[in-house]
TORPADREN-814709 format. One record per residue: x, y, z of N, C-alpha, C in turn; residue in one letter. Coordinates in steps of 0.2 Angstrom, whole numbers, plus 2048, in hexadecimal, padded with zeros to 3 digits. Example, Ala and Ser with C-alpha at 12.3 -4.5 7.8 and 13.67 -1.06 7.14 Angstrom:
residues 2
8427E482783E7EA8278427F0827a
8407F58238447FB824840800827s
***
This chain:
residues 326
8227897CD82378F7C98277947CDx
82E7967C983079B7CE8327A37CAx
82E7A47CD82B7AE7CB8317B47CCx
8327B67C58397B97C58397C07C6x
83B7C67CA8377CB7CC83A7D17C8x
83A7D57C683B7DA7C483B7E07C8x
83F7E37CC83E7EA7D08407EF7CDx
83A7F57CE83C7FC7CA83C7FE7D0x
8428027D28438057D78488027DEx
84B8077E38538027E58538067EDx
84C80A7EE84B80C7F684B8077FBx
84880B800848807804842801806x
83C8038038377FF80183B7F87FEx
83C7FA7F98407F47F18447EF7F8x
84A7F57FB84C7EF7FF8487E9804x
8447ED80683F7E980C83B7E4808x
8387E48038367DF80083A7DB7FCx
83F7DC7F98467D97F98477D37FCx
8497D58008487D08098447CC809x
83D7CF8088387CA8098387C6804x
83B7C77FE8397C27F783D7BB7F8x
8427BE7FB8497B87FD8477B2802x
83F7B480683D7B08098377A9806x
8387AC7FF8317AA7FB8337A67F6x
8337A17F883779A7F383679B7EBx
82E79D7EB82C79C7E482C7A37E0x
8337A87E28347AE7E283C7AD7E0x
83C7B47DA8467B57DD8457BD7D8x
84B7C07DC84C7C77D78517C67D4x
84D7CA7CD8507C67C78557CE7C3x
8547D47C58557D67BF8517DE7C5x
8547E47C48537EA7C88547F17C3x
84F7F57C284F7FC7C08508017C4x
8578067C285880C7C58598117C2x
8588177C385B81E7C086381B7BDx
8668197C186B8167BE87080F7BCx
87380D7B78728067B88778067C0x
8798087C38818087C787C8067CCx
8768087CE8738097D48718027D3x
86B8007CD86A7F97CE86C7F57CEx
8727F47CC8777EF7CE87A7EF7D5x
87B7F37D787D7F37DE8767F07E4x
86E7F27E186B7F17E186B7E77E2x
86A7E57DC86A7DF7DA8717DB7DCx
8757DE7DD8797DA7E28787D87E6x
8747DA7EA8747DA7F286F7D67F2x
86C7D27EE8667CD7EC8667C87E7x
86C7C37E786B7BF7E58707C07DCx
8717C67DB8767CA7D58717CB7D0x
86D7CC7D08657D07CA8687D57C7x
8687D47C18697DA7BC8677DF7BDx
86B7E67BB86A7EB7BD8677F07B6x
8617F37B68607F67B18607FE7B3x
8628047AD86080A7B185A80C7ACx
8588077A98508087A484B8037A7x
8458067A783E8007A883F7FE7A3x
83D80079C83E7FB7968417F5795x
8487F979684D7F279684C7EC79Ax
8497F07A284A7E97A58447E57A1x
83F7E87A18387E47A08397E0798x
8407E27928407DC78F8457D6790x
8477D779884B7D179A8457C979Bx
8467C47988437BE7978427BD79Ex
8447BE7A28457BA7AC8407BC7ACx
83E7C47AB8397C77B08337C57AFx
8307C47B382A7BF7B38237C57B6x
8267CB7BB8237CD7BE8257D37C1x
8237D97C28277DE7C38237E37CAx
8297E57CE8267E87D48287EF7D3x
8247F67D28257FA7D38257FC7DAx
82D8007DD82F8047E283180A7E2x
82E80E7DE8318157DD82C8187E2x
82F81F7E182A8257E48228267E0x
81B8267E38158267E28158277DBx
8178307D68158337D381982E7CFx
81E82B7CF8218257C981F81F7C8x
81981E7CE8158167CC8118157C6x
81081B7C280B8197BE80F8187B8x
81481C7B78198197AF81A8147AFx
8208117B482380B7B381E8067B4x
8168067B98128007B98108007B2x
80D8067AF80A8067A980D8017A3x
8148037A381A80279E81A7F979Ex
8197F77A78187EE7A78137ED7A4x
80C7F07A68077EE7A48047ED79Cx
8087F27998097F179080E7EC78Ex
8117EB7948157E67918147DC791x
80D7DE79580B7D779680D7D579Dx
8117D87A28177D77A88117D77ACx
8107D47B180B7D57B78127D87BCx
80B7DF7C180E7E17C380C7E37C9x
8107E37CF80E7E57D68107ED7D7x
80C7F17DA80E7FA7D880C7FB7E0x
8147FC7E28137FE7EA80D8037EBx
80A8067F280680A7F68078127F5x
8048147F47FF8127EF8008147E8x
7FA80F7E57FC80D7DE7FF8127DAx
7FB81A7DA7FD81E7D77FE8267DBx
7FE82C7DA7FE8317DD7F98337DAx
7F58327D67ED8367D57E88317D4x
7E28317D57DD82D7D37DD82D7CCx
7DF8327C67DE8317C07E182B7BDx
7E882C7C17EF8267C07EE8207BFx
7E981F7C57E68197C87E28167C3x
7DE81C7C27D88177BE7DB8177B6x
7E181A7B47E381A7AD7E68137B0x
7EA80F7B37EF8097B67E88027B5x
7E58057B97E07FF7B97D97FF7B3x
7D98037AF7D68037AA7DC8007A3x
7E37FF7A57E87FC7A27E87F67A2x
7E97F47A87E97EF7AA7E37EA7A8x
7DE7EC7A97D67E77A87D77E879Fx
7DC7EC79B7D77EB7937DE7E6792x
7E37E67957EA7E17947E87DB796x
7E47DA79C7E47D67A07E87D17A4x
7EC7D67A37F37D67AA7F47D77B1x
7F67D57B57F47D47BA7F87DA7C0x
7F37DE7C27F77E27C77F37E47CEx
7F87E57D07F77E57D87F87E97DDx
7F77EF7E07F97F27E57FD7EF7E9x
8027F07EE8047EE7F18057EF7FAx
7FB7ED7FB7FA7ED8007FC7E8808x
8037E98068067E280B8027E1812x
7FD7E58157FB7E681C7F47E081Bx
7F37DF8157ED7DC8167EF7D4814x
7F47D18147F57C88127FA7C7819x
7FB7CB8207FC7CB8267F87C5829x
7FC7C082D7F87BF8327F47C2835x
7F67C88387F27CA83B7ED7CD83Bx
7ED7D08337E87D482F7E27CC830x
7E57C782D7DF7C182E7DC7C0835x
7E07BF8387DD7BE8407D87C5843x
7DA7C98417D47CE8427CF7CF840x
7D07CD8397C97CC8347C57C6837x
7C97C08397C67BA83E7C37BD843x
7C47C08467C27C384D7BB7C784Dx
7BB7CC8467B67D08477B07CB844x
7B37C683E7AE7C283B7A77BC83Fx
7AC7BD8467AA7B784C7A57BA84Fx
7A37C284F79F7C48527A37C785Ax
7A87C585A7AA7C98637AA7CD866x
7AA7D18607A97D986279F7DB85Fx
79D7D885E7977D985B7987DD853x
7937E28527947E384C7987EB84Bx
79D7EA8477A07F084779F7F5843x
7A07FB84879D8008467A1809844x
7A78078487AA80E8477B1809847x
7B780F8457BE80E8447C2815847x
7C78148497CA81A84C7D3819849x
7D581E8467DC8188447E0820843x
7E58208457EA8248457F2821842x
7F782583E7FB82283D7FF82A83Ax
80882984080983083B81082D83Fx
81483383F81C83284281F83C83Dx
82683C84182884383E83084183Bx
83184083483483F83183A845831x
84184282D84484882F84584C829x
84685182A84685982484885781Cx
84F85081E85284E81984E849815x
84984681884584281584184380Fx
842845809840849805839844802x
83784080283383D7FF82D83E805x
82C84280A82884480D82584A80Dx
82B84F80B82985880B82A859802x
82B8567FC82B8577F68228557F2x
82285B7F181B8587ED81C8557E6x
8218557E38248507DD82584C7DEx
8268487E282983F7E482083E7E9x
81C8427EA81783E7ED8178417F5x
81B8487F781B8497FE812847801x
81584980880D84780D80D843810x
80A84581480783E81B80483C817x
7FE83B8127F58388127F983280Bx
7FE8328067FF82D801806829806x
80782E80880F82580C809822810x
80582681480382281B7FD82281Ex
7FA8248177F08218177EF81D814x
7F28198107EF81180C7F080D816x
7F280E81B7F180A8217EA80D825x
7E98108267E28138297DE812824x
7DC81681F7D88178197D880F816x
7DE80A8177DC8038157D77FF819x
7D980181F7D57FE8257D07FF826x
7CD8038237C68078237C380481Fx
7C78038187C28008127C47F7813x
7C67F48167C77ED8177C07ED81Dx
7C07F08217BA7F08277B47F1821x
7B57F581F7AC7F881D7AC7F9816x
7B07FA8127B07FC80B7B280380Ax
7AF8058017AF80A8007AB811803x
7AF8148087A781A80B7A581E804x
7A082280879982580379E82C807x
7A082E80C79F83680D7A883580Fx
7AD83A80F7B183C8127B3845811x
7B48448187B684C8197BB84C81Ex
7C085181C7C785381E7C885981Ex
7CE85B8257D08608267DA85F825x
7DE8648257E48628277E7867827x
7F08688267F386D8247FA86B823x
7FB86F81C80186E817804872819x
80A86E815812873817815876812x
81987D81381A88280F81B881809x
81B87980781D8767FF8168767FEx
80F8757FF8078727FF80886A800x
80D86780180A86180580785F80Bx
80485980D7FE85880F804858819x
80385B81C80785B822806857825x
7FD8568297F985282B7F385282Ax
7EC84C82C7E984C8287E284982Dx
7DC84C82D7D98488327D184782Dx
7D084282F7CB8408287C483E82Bx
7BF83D8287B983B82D7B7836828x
7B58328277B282B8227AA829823x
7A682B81F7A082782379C82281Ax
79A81E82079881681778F81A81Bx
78D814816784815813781812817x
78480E81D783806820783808826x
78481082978681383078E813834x
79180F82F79980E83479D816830x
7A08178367A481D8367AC81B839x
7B081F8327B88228377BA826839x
7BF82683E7C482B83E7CA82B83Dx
7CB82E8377D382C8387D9831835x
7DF8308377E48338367EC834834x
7EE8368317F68378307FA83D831x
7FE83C83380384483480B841833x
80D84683181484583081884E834x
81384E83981385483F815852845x
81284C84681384B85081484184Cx
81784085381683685580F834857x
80E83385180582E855805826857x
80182785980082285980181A858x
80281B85180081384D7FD80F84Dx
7F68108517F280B8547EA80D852x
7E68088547E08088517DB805854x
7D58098547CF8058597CA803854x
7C97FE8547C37F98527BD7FA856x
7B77FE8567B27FC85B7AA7FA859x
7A97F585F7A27F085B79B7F3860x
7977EF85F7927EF8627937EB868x
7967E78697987E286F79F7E1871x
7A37E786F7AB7EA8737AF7EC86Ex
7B57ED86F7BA7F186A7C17EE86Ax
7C57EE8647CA7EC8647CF7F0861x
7D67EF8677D97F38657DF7F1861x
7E27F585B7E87F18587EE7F485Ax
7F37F085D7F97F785E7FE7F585Dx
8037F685F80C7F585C80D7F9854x
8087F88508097F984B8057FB845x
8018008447FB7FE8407FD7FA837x
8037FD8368057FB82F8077F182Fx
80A7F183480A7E88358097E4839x
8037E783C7FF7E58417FF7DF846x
8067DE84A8077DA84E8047D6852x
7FE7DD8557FB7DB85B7F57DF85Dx
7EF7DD85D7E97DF85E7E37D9866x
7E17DE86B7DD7DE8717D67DE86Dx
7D57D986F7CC7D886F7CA7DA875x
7C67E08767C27E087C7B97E187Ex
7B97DC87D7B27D78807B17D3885x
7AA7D48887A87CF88C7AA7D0894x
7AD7D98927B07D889B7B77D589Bx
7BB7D38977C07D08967C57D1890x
7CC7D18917D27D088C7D37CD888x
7D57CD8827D97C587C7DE7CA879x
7E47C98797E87CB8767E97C886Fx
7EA7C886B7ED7C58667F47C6861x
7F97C28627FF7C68608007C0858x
8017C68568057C384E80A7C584Bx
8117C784F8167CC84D8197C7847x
81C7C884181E7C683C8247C983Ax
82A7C58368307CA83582F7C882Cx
82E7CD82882E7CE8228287CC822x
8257D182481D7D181E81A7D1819x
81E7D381681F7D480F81D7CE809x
8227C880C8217C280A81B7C080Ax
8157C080D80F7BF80D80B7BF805x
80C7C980680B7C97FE80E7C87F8x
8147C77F98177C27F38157BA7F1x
8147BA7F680F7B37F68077B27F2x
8057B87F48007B97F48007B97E8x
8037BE7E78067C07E28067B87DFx
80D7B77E080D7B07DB8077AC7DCx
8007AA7E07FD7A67E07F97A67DBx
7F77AF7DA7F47B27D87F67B17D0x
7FD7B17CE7FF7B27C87FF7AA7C5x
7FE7A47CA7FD79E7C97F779B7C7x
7F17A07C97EB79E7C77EA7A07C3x
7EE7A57BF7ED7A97B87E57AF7BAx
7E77B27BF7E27B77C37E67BE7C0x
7E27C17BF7E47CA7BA7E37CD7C2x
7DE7CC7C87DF7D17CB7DF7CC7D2x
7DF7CF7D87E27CE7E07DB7CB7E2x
7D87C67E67D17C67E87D17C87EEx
7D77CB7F27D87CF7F97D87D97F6x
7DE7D87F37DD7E17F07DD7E07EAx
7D67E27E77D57E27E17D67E87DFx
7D67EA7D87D57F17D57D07F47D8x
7C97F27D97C67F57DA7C67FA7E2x
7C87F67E67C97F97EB7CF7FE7EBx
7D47FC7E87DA8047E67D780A7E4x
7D28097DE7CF80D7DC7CC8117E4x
7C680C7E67C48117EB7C78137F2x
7CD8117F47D28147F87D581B7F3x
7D581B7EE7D98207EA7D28257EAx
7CF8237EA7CA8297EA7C882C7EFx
7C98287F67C982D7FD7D08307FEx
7D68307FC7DA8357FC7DB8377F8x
7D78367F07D783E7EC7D18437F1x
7CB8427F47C88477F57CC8497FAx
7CE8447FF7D28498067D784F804x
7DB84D7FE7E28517FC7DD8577F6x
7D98557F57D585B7F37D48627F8x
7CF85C7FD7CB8618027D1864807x
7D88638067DB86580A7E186A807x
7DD86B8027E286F7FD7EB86E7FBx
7EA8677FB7F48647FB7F58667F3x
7FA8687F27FF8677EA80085E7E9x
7FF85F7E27FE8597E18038567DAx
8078517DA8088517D580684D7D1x
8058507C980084C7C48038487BFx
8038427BE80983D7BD80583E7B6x
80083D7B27FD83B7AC8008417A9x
8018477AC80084F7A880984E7A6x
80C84B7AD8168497AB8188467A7x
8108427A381383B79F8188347A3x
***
């Protein structure tokens, strides 16, 4: 079965997955949505020559499309996934699914009475190396784990408006805490307590972001984003019987140090186009006639979305409200 794609949206995400689709046999893009038709065709050139549409509707009643990936900016994910999911279209809705927890649960209380199939688009976790680590914690080698420590920021430049605009989604905590805040809830689940401090820029976007996580089970995190200083990117896993550390990458997770026993394990899983993983994942998914992800379910977007509505609460960020924009 070969799964005909639909993209809303022509960034740089769209293109990076693009890429990755062309590696996925039982994949092709079939057909592109932009503000303009001019963009998406130029778009859809570059991929095989996919129809260009400058409407969702239009594209979604092209016969090809089989399946549709939203890649616009946050506050947009919710119309266009919406408008698939009334349409019957299963749909992938990049990170995170929406810009409010209300978005969220109006999408996936769509999707469950449709019963259509949608997905966040947490590529981090159908990694190799995301599995080799879940391997490693599952073996016991570090004993039982108990805290997380996870950082992730970098300083974009002035022009980069999709970071300093609170309409398209600005902030460190919605680009670049579905990577920390995912990691957390992949270790432990959904926590019971978080508390944050940060500070916003003279627009009320979230600047940086420092968050404290604690579950009902005793495991605690730390973690963080900034779009203020170069962090990091890495991540400490620590257990009762040693710690591991993830580095090169926390969003693609290359490569992570077991440190037990008095002794080193490196473990390297650098991949080009990771993306492809979750397209795969997708079609498998769409082949068993499954409505939700058994890796990211709704269930889990929901509660990742509800530790960055309280963070972007308690931090007093502008927000924008995609239900109240229609």
């Amino acid at each position: 079965m070969t799964v005909g794609w639909g993209f809303v949206g022509t960034g740089g995400i769209a293109r990076t997955v693009a890429t990755a689709l062309e590696l996925v046999p039982e994949g092709r893009l079939v057909a592109v949505a932009s503000r303009t038709a001019q963009r998406a065709e130029e778009f859809g050139a570059e991929f095989g020559g996919a129809r260009g549409y400058d409407d969702v509707a239009a594209m979604l009643d092209d016969p090809a499309v089989d399946a549709v990936y939203v890649a616009t900016p946050h506050p947009q994910h919710h119309a266009a996934a919406r408008a698939a999911l009334l349409a019957g279209t299963p749909v992938l809705v990049e990170k995170p699914i929406t810009a409010t927890l209300a978005a969220a649960e109006d999408l996936v209380a769509v999707a469950r009475a449709q019963g259509v199939f949608c997905m966040e688009a947490y590529w981090t976790r159908f990694l190799p190396g995301t599995q080799a680590l879940l391997d490693v914690i599952a073996s016991g080698a570090v004993g039982d784990v108990r805290s997380l420590h996870a950082d992730l920021g970098f300083v974009p430049e002035e022009t980069a408006q999709r970071f300093w605009d609170p309409r398209i989604g600005g902030g460190s905590l919605l680009d670049l805490g579905p990577y920390p805040v995912g990691l957390a809830h992949l270790l432990f689940g959904a926590p019971d307590r978080v508390q944050a401090v940060g500070t916003l820029t003279e627009r009320g976007v979230d600047r940086q972001v420092a968050m404290a996580l604690g579950w009902p089970t005793g495991e605690v995190a730390a973690l963080s984003t900034t779009i203020a200083a170069q962090a990091s990117t890495r991540a400490w896993i620590e257990g009762t019987g040693g710690w591991i550390e993830v580095g090169g990458s926390l969003p693609s997770l290359p490569r992570f140090t077991v440190h037990a026993s008095g002794a080193e394990q490196v473990h390297e899983h650098a991949v080009a186009h990771g993306h492809r993983f979750m397209l795969e994942h997708v079609h498998e998914c769409l082949a068993r006639g499954l409505t939700e992800s058994p890796l990211v379910g709704l269930d889990r977007t929901l509660e990742v979305m509800r530790v960055f509505e309280t963070v972007l609460d308690q931090v007093g960020a502008v927000r924008h409200r995609e239900l109240a924009d229609g």
